[in-house]
C-alpha positions in Angstrom: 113.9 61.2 126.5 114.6 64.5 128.0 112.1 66.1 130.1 112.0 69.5 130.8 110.0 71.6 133.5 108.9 75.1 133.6 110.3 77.3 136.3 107.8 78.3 138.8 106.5 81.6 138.8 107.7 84.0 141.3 105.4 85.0 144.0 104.4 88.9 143.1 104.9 88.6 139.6 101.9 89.6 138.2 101.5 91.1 134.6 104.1 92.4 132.6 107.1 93.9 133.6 107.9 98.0 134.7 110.3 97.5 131.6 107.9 95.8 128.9 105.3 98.3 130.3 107.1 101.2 129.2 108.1 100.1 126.3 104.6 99.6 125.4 103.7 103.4 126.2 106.6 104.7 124.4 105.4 102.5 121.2 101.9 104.3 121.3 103.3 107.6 122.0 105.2 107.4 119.1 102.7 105.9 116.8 100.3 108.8 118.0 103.5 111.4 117.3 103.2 109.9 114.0 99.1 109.7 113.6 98.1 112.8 115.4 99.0 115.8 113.0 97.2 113.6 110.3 94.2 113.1 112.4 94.6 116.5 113.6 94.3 117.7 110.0 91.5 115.3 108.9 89.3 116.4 111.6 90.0 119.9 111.4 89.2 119.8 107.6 86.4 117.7 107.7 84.0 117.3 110.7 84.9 120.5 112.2 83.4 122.4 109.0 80.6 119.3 109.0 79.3 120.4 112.3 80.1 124.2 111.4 78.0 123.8 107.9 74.7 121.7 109.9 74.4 125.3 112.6 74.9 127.8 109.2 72.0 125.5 107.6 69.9 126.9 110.6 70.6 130.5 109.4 69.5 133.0 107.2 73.8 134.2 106.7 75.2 136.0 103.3 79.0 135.8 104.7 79.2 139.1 105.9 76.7 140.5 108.2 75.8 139.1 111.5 73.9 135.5 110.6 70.1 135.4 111.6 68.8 132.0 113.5 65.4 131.1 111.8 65.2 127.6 112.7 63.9 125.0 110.0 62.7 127.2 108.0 65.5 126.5 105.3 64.8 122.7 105.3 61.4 123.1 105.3 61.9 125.5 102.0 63.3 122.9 100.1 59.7 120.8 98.9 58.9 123.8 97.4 61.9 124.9 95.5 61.7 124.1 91.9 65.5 124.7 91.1 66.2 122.4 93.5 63.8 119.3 92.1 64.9 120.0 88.5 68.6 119.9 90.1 67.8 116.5 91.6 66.3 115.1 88.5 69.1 115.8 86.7 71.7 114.2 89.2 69.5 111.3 89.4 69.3 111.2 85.5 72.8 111.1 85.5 73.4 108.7 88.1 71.5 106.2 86.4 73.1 106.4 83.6 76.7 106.7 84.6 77.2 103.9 87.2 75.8 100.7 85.3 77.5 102.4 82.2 81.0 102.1 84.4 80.7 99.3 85.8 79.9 97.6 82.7 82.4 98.8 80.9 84.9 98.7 83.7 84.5 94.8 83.4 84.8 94.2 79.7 87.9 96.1 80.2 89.1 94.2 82.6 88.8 90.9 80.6 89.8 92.2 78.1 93.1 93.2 79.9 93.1 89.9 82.1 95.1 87.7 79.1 98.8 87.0 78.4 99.0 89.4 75.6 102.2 91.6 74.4 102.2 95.0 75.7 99.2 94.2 78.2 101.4 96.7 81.0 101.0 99.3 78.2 96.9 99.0 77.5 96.4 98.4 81.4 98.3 102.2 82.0 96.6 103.4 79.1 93.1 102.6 80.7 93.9 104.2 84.2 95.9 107.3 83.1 92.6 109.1 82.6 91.5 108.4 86.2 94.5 109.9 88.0 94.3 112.7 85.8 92.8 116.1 87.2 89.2 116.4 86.6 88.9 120.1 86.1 91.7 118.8 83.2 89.7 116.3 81.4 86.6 119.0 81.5 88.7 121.7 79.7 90.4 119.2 77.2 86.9 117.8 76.4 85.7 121.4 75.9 87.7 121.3 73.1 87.1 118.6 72.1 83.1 119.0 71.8 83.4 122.4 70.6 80.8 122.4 67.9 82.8 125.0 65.7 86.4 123.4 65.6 86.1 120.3 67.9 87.6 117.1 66.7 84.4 115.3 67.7 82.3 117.0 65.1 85.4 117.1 62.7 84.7 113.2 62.7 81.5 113.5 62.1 82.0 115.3 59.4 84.6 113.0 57.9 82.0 110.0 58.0 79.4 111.9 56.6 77.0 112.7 59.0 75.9 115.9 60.2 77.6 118.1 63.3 75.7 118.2 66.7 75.8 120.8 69.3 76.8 118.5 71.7 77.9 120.7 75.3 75.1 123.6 73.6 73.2 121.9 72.9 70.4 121.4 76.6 69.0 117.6 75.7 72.6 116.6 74.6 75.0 118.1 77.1 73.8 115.9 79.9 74.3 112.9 77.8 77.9 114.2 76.7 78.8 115.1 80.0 78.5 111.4 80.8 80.0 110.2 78.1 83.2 112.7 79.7 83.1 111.2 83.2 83.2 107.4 82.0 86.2 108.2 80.2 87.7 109.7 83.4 86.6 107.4 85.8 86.0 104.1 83.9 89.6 103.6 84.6 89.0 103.0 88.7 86.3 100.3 88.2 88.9 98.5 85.7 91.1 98.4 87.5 88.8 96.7 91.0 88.0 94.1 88.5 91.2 93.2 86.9 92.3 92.6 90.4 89.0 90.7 91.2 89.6 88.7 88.1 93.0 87.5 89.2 92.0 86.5 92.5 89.1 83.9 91.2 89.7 80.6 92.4 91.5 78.9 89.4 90.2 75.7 90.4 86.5 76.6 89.7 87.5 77.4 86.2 89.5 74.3 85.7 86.2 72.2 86.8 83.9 74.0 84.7 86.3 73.4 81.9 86.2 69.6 82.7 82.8 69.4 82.7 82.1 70.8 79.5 81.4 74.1 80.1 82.4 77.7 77.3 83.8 80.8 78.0 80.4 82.0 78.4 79.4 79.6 81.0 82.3 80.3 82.8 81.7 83.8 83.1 78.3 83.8 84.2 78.1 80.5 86.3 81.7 81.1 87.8 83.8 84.0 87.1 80.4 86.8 88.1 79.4 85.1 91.0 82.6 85.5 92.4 82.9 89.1 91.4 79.7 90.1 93.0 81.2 92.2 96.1 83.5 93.8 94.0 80.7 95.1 91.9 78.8 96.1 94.8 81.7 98.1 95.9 82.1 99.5 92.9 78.6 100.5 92.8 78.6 102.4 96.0 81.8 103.9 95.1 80.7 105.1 91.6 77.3 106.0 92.8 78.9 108.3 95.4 80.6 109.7 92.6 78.0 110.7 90.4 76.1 112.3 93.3 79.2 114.5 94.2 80.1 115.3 90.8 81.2 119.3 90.1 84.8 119.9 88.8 84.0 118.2 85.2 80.6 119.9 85.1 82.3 123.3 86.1 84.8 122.9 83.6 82.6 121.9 81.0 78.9 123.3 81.2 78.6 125.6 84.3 75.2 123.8 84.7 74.0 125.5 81.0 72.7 125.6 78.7 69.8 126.7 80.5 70.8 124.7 83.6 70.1 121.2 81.5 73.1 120.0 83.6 72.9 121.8 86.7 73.0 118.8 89.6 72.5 119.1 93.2 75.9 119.9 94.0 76.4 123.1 91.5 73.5 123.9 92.5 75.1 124.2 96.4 77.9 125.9 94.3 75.2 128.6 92.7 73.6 129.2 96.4 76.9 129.3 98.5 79.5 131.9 95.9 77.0 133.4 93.9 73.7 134.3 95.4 75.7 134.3 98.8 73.1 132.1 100.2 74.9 130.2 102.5 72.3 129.3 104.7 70.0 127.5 102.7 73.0 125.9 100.5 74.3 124.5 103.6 71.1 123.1 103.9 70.6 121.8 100.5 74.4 119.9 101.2 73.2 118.3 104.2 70.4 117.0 102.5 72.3 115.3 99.9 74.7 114.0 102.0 71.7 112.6 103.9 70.0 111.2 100.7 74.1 109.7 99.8 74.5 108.3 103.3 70.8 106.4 103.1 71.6 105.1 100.0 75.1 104.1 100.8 73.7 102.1 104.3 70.6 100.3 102.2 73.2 99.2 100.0 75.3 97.8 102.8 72.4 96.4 104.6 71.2 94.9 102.0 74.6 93.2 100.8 75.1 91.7 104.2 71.7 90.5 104.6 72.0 88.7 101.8 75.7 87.5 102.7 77.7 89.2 100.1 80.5 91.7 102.6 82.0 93.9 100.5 82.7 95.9 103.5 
């Protein structure tokens, strides 16, 4: 047997060498060479106009003259503005109705696309192609599309029978329609989260349901959905977010009309901001929804972890 022994350490050498030191700054100087225009950029384009927005919500400012401090009084004009509530009912409306609609459909999808079939690579792009397409895009092709004089949606209502609808003119359907237009855009994402999801359930837990007796139902609601739950609270934060910030489809689509039946909080910032030249009180509208976004975005979080699901 062949022992060996560690040479003793010099006296005086303590911590690294002058050599490894420098080497180490010269590794974070260039990974900051790489990283600082980006963060340069990110904070320039973001909290910069963040912090710029929160003093303009303290003014009384129409972009040209001289703005005029006046304190709290645009926050404290916003219980009493009844655009405002009917803009927020109508985001909340169709918040409701578009995140459990995407994540629900998201999921079918993705069991649907999680089997060994022929030409599965072709359905799975198929499914995502309308997520990474432009917005402002899928608004003006769905224009066309709902048009109630030559659309082809009315055109197949016609074919089976039934009588045409009004659909985008139409103020108690265009909010429904205009849902109907963002899952097809963004169902895509939360398909995609689960097919992933999907693959990465233990394959094992399957296997022993199978062997002890239990269907494809079973499975999926005794194994495969527990498994799945912090990808669906992702997907509900993310999707919520979403709905909340949602204006290129409804500016492509509705303008908030007819008679601002789709007009959420965010056009509404739009309406206040570039057409009234209100910028004072729309910057303070936009803080308030990104307060209401951020509170419900931390309970959701809080919540998740308190129960022991991380999802983030």
């Amino acid at each position: 047997m062949t022992l060996t022994f560690a040479a003793p350490a010099r006296p005086g050498a303590v911590g690294p060498k002058p050599r490894t030191r420098a080497r180490a700054v010269r590794r974070t100087l260039t990974g900051w060479a790489f990283a600082g225009p980006a963060t340069l950029v990110v904070v320039g384009l973001s909290l910069f106009p963040a912090v710029w927005a929160f003093f303009i919500s303290r003014t009384r400012w129409n972009g040209v003259a001289q703005p005029r401090d006046i304190g709290w009084r645009n926050y404290e004009q916003l219980a009493q503005d009844p655009d405002l509530a009917a803009a927020a009912q109508h985001t909340a409306v169709l918040t409701v109705l578009f995140v459990p609609a995407s994540i629900a459909l998201g999921l079918l999808l993705a069991i649907a696309l999680n089997r060994r079939i022929r030409l599965i690579w072709f359905y799975r792009t198929c499914i995502f192609v309308p997520y990474v397409a432009s917005a402002a895009a899928t608004g003006i092709l769905a224009g066309y599309v709902f048009n109630p004089q030559f659309g082809a949606a009315n055109e197949v209502l016609r074919r089976a029978g039934l009588p045409a609808q009004q659909f985008l003119e139409n103020p108690r359907q265009a909010l429904l329609v205009v849902v109907l237009i963002a899952l097809w855009g963004e169902v895509g994402f939360t398909t995609v989260v689960y097919l992933a999801a999907l693959q990465d359930v233990p394959r094992e837990l399957v296997e022993a349901a199978i062997v002890d007796g239990a269907g494809r139902w079973r499975i999926l609601r005794s194994v495969t959905l527990p498994q799945l739950r912090p990808v669906t609270l992702f997907t509900t934060v993310w999707q919520t977010i979403t709905a909340l910030q949602m204006f290129d489809l409804i500016y492509t689509t509705t303008r908030g009309g007819p008679m601002n039946s789709t007009q959420t909080v965010v056009y509404y910032v739009y309406e206040l901001a570039f057409q009234t030249r209100r910028l004072g009180y729309g910057a303070a509208v936009a803080y308030v929804l990104f307060a209401v976004t951020l509170a419900l975005t931390a309970l959701v979080i809080w919540r998740s972890r308190r129960s022991g699901e991380e999802a983030f």
